[in-house]
C-alpha positions as CSV (number, residue, x, y, z in Angstrom):
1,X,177.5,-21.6,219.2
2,X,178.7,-18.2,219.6
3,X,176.4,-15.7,221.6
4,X,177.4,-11.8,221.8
5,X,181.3,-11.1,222.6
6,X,182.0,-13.9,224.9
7,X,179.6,-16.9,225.5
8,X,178.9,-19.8,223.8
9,X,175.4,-22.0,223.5
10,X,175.9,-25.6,224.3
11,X,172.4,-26.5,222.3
12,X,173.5,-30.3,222.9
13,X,173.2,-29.6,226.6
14,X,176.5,-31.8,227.9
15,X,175.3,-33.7,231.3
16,X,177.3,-33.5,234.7
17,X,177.0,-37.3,235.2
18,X,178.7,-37.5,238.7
19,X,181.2,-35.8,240.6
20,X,183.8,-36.6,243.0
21,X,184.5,-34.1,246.3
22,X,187.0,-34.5,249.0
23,X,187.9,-32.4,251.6
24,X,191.0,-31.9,254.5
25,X,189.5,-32.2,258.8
26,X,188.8,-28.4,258.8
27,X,186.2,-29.0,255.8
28,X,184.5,-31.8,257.7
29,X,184.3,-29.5,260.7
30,X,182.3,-27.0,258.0
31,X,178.8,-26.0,257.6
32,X,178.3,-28.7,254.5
33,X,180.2,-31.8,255.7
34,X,177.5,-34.4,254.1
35,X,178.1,-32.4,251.2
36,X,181.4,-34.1,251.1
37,X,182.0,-37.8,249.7
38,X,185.4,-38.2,251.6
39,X,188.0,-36.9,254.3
40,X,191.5,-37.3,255.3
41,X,192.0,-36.9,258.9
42,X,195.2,-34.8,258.3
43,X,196.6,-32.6,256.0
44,X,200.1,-34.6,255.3
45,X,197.1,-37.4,254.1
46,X,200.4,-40.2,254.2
47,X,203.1,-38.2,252.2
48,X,206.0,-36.3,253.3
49,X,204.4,-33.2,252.0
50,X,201.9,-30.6,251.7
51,X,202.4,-30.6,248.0
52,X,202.2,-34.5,247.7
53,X,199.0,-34.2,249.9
54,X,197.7,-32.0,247.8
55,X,197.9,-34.0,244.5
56,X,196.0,-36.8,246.3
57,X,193.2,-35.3,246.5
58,X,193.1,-34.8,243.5
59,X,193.8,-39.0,242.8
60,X,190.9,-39.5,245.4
61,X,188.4,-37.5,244.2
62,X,189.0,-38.7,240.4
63,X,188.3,-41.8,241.5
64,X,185.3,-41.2,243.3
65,X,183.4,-39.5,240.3
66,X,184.6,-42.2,238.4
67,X,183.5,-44.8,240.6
68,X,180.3,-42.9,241.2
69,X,179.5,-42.5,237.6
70,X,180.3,-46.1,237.2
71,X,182.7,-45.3,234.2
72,X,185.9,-46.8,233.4
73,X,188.7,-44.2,233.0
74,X,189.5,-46.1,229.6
75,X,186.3,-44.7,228.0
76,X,187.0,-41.3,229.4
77,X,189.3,-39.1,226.4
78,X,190.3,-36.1,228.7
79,X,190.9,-35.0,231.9
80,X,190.9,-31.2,232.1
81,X,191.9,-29.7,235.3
82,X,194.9,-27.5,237.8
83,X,195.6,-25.8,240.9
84,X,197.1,-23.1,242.4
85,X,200.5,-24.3,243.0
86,X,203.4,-23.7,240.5
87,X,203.4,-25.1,237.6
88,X,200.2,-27.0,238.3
89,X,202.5,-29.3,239.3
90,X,200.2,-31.3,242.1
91,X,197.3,-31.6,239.1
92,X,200.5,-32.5,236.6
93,X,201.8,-35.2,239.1
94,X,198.1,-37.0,239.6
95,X,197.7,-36.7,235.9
96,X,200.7,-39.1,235.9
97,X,199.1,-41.4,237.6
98,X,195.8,-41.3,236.5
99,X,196.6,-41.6,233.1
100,X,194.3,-40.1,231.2
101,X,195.0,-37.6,228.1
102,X,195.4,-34.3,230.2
103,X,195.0,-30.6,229.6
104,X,196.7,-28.6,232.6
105,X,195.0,-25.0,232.6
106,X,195.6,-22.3,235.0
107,X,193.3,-19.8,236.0
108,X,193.6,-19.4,239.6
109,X,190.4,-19.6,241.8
110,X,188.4,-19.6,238.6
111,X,190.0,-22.9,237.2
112,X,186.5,-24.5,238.0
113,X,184.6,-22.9,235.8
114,X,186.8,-22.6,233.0
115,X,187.4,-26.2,232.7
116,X,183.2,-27.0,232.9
117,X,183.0,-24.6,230.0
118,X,186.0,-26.3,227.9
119,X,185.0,-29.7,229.1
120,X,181.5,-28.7,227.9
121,X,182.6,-26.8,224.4
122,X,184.5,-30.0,223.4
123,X,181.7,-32.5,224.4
124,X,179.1,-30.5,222.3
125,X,181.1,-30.1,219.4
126,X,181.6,-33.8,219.2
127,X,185.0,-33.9,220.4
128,X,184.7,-35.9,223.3
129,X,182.3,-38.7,225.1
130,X,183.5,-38.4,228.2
131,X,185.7,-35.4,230.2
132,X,186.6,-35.6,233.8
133,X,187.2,-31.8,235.3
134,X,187.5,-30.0,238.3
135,X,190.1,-28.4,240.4
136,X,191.8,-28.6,244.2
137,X,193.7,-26.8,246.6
138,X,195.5,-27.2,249.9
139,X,195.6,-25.1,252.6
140,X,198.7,-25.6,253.9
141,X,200.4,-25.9,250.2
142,X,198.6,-22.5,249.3
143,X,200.0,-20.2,252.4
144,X,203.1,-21.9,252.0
145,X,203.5,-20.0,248.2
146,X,202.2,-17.1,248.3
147,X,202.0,-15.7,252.2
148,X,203.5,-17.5,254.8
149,X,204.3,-21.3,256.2
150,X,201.6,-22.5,258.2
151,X,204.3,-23.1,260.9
152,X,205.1,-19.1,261.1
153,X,201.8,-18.9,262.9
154,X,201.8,-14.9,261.1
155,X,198.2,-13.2,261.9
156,X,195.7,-12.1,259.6
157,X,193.7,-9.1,258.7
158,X,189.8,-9.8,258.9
159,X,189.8,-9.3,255.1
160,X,191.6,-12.2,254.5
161,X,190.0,-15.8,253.8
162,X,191.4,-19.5,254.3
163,X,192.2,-21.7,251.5
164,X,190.2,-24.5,251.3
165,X,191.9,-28.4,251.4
166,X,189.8,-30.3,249.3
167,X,188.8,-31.2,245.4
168,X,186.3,-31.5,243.1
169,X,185.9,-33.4,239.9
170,X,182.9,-33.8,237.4
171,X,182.5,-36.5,234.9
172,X,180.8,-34.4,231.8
173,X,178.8,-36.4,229.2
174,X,177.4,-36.6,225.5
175,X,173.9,-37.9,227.2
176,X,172.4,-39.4,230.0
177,X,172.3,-42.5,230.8
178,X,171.4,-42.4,234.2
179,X,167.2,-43.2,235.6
180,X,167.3,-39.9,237.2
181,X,167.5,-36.1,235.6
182,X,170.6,-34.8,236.3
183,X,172.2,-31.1,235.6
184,X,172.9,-29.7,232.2
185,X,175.5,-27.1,230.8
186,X,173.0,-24.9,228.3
187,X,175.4,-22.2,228.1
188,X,179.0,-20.1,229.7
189,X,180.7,-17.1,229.2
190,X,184.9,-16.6,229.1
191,X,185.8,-13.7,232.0
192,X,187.9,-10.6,230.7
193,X,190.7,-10.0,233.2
194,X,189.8,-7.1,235.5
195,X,192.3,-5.3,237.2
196,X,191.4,-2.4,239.8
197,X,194.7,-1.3,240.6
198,X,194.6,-3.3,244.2
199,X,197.5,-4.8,245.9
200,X,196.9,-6.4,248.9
201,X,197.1,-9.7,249.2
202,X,195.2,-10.7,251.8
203,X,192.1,-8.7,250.5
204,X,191.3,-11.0,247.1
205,X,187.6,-10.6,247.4
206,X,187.6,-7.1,246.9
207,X,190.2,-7.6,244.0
208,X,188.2,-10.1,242.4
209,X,184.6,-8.7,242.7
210,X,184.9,-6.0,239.7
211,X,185.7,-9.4,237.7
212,X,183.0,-10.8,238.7
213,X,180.4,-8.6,238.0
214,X,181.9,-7.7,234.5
215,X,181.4,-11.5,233.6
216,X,177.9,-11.4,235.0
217,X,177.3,-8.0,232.5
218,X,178.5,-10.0,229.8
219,X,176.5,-12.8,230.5
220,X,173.2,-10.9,230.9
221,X,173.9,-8.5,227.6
222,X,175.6,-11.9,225.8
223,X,171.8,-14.2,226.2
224,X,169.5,-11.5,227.0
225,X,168.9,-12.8,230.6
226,X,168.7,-11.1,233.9
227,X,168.8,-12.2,237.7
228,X,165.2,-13.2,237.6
229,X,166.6,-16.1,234.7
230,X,167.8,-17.9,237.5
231,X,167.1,-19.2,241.2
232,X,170.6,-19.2,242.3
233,X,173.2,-16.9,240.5
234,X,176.8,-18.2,243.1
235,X,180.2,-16.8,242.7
236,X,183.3,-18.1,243.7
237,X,185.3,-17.4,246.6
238,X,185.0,-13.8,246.9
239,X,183.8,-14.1,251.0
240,X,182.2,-11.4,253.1
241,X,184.3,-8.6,251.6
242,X,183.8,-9.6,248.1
243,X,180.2,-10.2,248.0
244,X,179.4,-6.9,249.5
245,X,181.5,-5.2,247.1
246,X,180.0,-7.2,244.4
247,X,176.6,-6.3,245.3
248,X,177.3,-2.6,245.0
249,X,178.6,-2.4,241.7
250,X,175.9,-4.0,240.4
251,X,173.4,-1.9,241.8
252,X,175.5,1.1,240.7
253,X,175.6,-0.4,237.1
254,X,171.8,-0.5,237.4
255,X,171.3,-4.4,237.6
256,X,169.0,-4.9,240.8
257,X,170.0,-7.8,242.6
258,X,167.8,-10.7,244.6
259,X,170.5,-10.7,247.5
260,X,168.5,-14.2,248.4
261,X,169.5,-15.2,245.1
262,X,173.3,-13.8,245.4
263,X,174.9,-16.6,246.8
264,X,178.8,-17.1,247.9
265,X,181.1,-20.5,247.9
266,X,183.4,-18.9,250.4
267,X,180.5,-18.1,252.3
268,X,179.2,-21.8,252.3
269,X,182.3,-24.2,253.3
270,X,182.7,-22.8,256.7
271,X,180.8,-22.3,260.0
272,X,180.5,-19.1,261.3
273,X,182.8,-19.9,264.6
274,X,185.6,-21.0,262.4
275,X,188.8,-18.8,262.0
276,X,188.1,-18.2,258.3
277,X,188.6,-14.3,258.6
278,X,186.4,-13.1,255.2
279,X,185.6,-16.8,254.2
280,X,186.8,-19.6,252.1
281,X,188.8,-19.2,249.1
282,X,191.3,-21.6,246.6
283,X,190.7,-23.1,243.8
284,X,188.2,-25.8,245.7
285,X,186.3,-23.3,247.4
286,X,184.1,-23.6,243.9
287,X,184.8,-26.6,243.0
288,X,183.6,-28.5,246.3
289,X,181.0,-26.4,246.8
290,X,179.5,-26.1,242.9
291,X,180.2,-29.8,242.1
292,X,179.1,-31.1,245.4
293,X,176.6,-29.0,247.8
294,X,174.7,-27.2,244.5
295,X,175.0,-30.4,242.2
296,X,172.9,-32.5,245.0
297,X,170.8,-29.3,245.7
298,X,169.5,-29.2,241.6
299,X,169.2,-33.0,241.7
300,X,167.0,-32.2,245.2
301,X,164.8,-29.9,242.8
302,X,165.7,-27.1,245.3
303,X,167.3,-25.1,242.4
304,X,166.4,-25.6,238.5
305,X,168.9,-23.1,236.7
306,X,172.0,-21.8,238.4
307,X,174.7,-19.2,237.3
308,X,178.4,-20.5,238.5
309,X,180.8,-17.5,238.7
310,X,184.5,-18.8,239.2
311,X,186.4,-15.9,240.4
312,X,190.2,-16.0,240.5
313,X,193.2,-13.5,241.6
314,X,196.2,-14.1,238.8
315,X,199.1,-12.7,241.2
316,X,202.2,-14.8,242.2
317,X,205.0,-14.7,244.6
318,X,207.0,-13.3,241.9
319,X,204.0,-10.0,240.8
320,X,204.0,-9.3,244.4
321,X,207.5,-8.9,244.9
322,X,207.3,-6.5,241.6
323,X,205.1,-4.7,243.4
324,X,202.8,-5.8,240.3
325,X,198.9,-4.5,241.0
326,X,196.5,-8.2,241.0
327,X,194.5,-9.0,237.7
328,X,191.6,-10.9,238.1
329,X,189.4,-12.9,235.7
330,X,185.9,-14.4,236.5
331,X,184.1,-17.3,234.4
332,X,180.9,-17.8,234.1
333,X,178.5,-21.1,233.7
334,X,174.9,-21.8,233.5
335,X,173.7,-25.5,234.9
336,X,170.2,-26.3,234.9
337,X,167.9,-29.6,235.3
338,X,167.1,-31.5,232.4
């Protein structure tokens, strides 16, 4: 159902039956390793390239929500998913192989979140039993694109953040038919894209954070909620910078914010001693971190309604070397326990 401008009531309540997380050896060196169900030891994971490497994550984690959910991929009808690479092409490539009917989307960072919302739209309206979604990212894959090979060893500006190597699928479902509670999708609002006038590339927190908080405005005026709705209101990958940034235009659009409650998953993946600059970002800095460490925190009883915010930067190689300005988009779901 249709609430305000851009949200949508899931009054069925679609269930996130299990999930499927896999992460690269600087993720298992991380603040959240447990959080993790698998890890390659390297980040060429047996193929001949970064690109290769990266769409087996996304083959391994598939598998493991599938194998966690105990569901055959027969009964699931779509998998919904994509990356940051061009074309989508590592998502495209494991779609091959997985061989389930496929929807690529793009939507940079925020690809998370917008597929838990489509995933959930279609399930509610009866058009599917069974959706698998999620999202990945490779480090190496990621700086090869859109700043600089790995290899070049280039430095970094503090406000710049590390892409995370690692994936996360969900398996989304009509009901549950599990013995234990597990998280709902009651509701999730489509992101307007933002854009500031910023340029700098290595500064995406601060690029994305106006997104953000216009999708949380939204949000609030679209269900008549507030921060005090939920325990845990989480964006994205917007890091140190980000967050700050985020936190000050809400307070200067009059929304007072729980900062206890405010919550980062750039600020999540890593330790504090890791060379992570700003914090985690890529398209698996939310999806790990929403889909694994928050998923077993709700089923923990640690958090009963959460707000994900997926933020995401819509440049390329191509808008940078236009000297285009970044647009950024931000979408917004809310889980909580049956």
């Amino acid at each position: 159902m249709l609430a305000g401008g851009q949200s949508w009531i899931f009054n069925r309540s679609p269930i996130i039956l299990s999930t499927g997380i896999v992460g690269g050896p600087f993720e298992r060196e991380g603040r959240i390793p447990e959080e993790f169900d698998y890890f390659y030891d390297d980040l060429w994971m047996g193929e001949d390239s970064y690109e290769k490497a990266h769409r087996k994550l996304i083959e391994e984690a598939v598998t493991i929500a599938l194998k966690k959910g105990n569901i055959q991929k027969e009964v699931v009808q779509f998998m919904i998913g994509g990356d940051l690479i061009n074309q989508i092409t590592p998502t495209n490539f494991a779609a091959r192989n997985i061989s389930i009917p496929y929807l690529g989307i793009f939507s940079a960072c925020s690809t998370s979140m917008e597929g838990l919302a489509i995933a959930a739209s279609i399930i509610n309206n009866d058009g599917a039993n069974y959706i698998i979604t999620g999202a990945a990212s490779h480090n190496a894959a990621a700086e090869r694109q859109y700043r600089y090979p790995t290899e070049y060893g280039a430095q970094k500006p503090p406000t710049a953040q590390w892409t995370v190597t690692g994936a996360g699928y969900a398996i989304i479902g009509k009901s549950n038919n599990q013995s234990k509670p597990r998280p709902k999708i009651t509701s999730a609002t489509i992101g307007k894209v933002v854009d500031m006038g910023l340029t700098d590339p290595f500064n995406m927190g601060q690029a994305m954070a106006p997104a953000a908080v216009d999708t949380i405005i939204a949000h609030f005026n679209d269900l008549g909620r507030d921060f005090d709705y939920y325990d845990l209101i989480i964006t994205g990958d917007l890091g140190k910078i980000g967050r700050t940034t985020a936190i000050e235009l809400l307070k200067e659009k009059g929304i007072p914010v729980a900062e206890n409650k405010f919550l980062d998953c750039g600020l999540i993946i890593y330790r504090e001693d890791q060379p992570v600059q700003a914090g985690a970002s890529g398209a698996a800095s939310s999806a790990t971190v929403i889909y694994g460490h928050i998923f077993n925190q709700m089923k923990k009883g640690v958090y009963t309604k959460v707000l994900s915010i997926a933020t995401g930067a819509l440049l390329s190689p191509m808008t940078f070397q236009q000297k285009e300005t970044i647009p950024c988009i931000a979408h917004a779901v809310s889980i909580e326990m049956e």
